[in-house]
C-alpha positions in Angstrom: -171.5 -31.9 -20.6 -170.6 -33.1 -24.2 -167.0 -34.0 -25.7 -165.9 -30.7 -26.8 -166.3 -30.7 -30.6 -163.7 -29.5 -33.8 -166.2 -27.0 -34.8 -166.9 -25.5 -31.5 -165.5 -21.5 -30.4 -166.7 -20.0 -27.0 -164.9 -19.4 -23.5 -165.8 -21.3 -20.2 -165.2 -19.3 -17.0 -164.3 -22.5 -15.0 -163.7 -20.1 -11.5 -164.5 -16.6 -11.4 -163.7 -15.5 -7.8 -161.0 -13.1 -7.1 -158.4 -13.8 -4.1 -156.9 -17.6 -3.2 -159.4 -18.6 -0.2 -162.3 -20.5 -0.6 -164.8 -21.1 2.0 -168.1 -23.3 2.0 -170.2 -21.5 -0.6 -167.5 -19.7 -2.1 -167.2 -20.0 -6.1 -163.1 -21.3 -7.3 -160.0 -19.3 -8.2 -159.5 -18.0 -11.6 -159.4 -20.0 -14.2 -160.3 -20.4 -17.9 -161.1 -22.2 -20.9 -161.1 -20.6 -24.5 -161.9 -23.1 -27.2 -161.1 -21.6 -30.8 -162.5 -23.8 -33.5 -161.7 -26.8 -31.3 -158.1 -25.7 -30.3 -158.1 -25.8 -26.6 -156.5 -23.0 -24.7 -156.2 -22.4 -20.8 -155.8 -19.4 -19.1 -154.8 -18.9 -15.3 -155.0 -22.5 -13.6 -156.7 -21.4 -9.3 -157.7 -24.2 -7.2 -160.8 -26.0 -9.1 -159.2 -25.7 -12.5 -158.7 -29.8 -13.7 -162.6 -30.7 -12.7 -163.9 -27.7 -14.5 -162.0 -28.5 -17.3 -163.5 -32.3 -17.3 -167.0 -30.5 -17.0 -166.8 -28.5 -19.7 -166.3 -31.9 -21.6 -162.6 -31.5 -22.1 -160.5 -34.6 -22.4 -157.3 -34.3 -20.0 -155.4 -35.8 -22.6 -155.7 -32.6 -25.2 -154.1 -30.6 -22.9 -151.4 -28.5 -24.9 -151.5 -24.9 -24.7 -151.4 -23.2 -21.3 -151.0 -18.9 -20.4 -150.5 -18.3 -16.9 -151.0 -14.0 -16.3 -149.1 -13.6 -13.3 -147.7 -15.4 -10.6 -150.2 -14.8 -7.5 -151.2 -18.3 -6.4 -154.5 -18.1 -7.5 -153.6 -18.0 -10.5 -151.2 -21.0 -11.0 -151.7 -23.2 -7.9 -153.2 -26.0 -9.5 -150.9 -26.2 -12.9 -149.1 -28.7 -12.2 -152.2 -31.0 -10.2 -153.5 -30.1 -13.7 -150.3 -31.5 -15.9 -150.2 -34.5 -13.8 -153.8 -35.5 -13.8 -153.7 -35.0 -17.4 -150.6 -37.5 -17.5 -152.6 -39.9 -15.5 -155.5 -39.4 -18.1 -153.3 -40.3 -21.0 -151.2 -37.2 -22.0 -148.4 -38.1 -23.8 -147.4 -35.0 -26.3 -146.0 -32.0 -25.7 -147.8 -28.7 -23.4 -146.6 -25.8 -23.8 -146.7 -23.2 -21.3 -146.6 -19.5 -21.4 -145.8 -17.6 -18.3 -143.8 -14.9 -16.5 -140.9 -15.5 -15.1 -140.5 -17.9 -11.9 -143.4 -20.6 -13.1 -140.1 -23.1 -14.0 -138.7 -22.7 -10.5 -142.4 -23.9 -9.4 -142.6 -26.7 -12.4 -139.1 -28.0 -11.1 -140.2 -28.0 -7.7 -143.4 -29.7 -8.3 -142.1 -32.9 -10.0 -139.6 -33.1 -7.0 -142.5 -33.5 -4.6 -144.2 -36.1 -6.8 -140.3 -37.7 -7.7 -141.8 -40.7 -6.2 -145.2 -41.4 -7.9 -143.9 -39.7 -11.3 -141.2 -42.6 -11.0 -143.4 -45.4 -10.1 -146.0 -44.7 -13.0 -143.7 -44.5 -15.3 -142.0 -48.0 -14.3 -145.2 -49.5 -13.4 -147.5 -48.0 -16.0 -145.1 -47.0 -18.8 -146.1 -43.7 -19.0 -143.8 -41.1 -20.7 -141.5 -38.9 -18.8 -143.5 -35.9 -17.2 -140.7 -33.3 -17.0 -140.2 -33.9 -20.8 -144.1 -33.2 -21.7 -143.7 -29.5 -20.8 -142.0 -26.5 -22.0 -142.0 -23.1 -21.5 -141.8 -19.7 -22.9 -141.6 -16.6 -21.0 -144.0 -14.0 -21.3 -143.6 -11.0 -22.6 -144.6 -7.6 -24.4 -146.1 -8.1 -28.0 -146.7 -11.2 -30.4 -146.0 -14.3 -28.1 -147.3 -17.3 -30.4 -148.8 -17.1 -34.0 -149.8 -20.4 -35.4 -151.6 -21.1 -38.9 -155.0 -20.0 -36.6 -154.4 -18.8 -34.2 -152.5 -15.0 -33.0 -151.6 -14.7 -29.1 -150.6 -11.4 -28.2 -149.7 -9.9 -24.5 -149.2 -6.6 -22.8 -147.8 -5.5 -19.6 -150.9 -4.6 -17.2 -150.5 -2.8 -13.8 -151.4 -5.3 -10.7 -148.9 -4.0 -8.4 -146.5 -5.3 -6.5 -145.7 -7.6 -9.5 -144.2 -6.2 -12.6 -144.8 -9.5 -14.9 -148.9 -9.3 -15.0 -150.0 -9.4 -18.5 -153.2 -8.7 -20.4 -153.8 -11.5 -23.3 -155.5 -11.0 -26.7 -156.6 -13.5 -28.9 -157.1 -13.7 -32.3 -158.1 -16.8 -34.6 -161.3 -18.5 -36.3 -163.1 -15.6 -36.9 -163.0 -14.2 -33.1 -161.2 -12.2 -31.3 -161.3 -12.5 -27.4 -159.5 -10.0 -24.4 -158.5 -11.4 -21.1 -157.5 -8.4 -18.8 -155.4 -10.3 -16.4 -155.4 -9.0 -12.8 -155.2 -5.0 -13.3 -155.9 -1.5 -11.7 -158.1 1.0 -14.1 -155.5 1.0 -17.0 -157.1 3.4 -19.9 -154.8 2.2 -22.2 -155.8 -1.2 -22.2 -159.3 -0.1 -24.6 -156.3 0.3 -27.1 -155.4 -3.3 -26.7 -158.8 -4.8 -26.9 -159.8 -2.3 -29.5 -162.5 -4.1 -31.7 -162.3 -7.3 -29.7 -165.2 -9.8 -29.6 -165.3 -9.9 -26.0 -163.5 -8.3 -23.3 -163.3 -10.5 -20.4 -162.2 -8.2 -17.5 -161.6 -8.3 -14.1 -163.8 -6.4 -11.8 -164.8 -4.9 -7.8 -168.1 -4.0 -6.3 -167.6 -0.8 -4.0 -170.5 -1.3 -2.6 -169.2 -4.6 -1.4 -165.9 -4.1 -0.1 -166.4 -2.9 3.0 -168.1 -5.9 4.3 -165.0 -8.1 2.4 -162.6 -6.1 4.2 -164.0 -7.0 7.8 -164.8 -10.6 7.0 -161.1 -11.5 6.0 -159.5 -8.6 7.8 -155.6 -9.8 8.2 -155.5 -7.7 11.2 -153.7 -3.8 9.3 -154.9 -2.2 6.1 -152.3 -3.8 3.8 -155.1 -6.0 2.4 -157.7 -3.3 1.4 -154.4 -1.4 -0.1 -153.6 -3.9 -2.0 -157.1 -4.5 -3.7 -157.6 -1.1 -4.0 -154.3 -0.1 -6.1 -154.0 -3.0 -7.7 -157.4 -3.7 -9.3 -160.5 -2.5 -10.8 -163.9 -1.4 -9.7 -166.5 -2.5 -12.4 -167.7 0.9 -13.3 -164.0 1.2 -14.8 -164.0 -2.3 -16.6 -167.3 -0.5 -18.3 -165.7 1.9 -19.2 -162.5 0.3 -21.3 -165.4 -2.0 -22.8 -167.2 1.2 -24.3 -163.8 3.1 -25.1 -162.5 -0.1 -26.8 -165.7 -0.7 -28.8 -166.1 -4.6 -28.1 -168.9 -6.5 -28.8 -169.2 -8.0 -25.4 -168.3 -7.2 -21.9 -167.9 -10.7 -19.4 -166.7 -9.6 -15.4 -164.3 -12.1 -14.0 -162.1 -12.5 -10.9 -164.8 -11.0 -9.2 -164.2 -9.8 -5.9 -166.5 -10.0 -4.1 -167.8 -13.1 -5.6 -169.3 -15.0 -2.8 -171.3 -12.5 -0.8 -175.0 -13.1 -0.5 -175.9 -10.1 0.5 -174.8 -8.7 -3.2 -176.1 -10.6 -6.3 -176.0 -9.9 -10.3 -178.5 -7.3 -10.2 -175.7 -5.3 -7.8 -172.7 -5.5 -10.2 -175.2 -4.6 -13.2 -176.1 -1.5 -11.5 -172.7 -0.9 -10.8 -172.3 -0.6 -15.0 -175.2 1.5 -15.0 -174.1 4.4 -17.7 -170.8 2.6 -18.2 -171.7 -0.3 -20.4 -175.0 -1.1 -22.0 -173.8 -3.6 -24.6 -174.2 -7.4 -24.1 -173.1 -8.5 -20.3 -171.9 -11.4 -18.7 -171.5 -11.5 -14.7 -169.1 -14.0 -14.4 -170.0 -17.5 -12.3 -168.3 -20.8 -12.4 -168.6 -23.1 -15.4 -170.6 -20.1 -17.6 -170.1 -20.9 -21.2 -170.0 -18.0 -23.4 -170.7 -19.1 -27.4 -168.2 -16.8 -29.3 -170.8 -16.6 -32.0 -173.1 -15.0 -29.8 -171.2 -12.7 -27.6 -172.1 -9.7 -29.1 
């Protein structure tokens, strides 16, 4: 993959399966990269997240602006493997990090468990202090960072048990781009990506849960509750992309995402009289040109 260039707007779904566990076959936890006129933005940092940054020809050393959803661990295990790879790469100015409350407590713990190495590379290689690279704002309802180019907004979506789960909107360099976050059917969030670009949304296969539900049965139903209350079935994510008018529709955290027995051709029927504008079945390292999402 080539350097990613000044001019260049699209989004990179670096891991598009839903849930922590990965098995052999199994696509990587969610994570993403949305480049806006060359700015560099990450969203949600699951297992797999640094090498599919490098692929999508990101240097390490741009890292700068980071939005972590929620705090389930597929969405934030690997940040700070992420920070300090990036630190080992060459980082050396500031990354800012938005996220709900509790990803400090993590941050603060992380550096502990590398006290040792952080210390030695900076002794031994003179690299700048790591805690000091990062700061953090907390997430929250409304405006969270407007630059000269660049307009982040967040609201509060439903993903039950947590109450800090937010959907992200974009707006800068002539596109506009919708991440749901992890969310159950929430009508109102076609008012939040009204207009947008693309919606990139979370999504379930009925057909498919069943079999998901036996294969990594914990043993009680609290499992299928969970998934079932606290996210939302594709026909659904259809339907907020039609009520909110956007120009493109892109399935993510895709659960299942690893079953052979189900392929693209499943989750596009599942759209079937939902959805009929431009579609993107979500698979690791697809690149979606902003200019040509609608």
């Amino acid at each position: 993959m080539n350097k990613i260039l000044d001019t260049d707007s699209f989004v990179a779904l670096l891991g598009t399966k839903g849930g922590p566990a990965i098995r052999t076959g199994s696509t990587n936890p969610t994570s993403s990269l949305l480049v806006l006129n060359g700015r560099k933005i990450v969203i949600d940092c699951g297992l797999g997240v640094t090498r599919g940054l490098v692929d999508q020809g990101m240097a390490l050393k741009d890292l700068g602006l980071i939005f972590i959803t929620h705090i389930h661990s597929d969405h934030y295990l690997e940040l700070g493997p992420l920070i300090h790879t990036a630190w080992t790469a060459g980082l050396a100015t500031p990354v800012t990090v938005h996220a709900p409350v509790g990803i400090e407590e993590y941050w603060k713990h992380f550096l502990l468990s590398m006290k040792a190495d952080i210390d030695l590379r900076m002794e031994d290689e003179g690299r700048p202090d790591l805690s000091a690279l990062v700061r953090f704002q907390t997430l929250s309802d409304g405006e969270v960072l407007r630059l000269d180019d660049l307009t982040v907004t967040a609201t509060r979506n439903e993903h039950p048990p947590l109450v800090d789960s937010f959907a992200l909107r974009f707006a800068g360099s002539g596109s506009d781009v919708v991440f749901s976050g992890d969310t159950t059917y929430l009508p109102r969030l076609a008012d939040f990506a009204e207009g947008a670009d693309l919606l990139i949304h979370e999504a379930m296969l009925p057909d498919a849960l069943e079999a998901l539900f036996k294969r990594v049965s914990n043993g009680d139903d609290r499992l299928k509750t969970h998934l079932l209350r606290s996210h939302t079935m594709a026909s659904d994510a259809g339907k907020i992309a039609t009520q909110a008018r956007v120009g493109a529709l892109a399935l993510h955290h895709l659960i299942p995402s690893d079953d052979p027995d189900f392929t693209e051709n499943d989750w596009i029927a599942a759209l079937s009289g939902h959805w009929d504008g431009p579609l993107h079945i979500g698979r690791d390292g697809m690149r979606i040109p902003l200019t040509h999402a609608r």
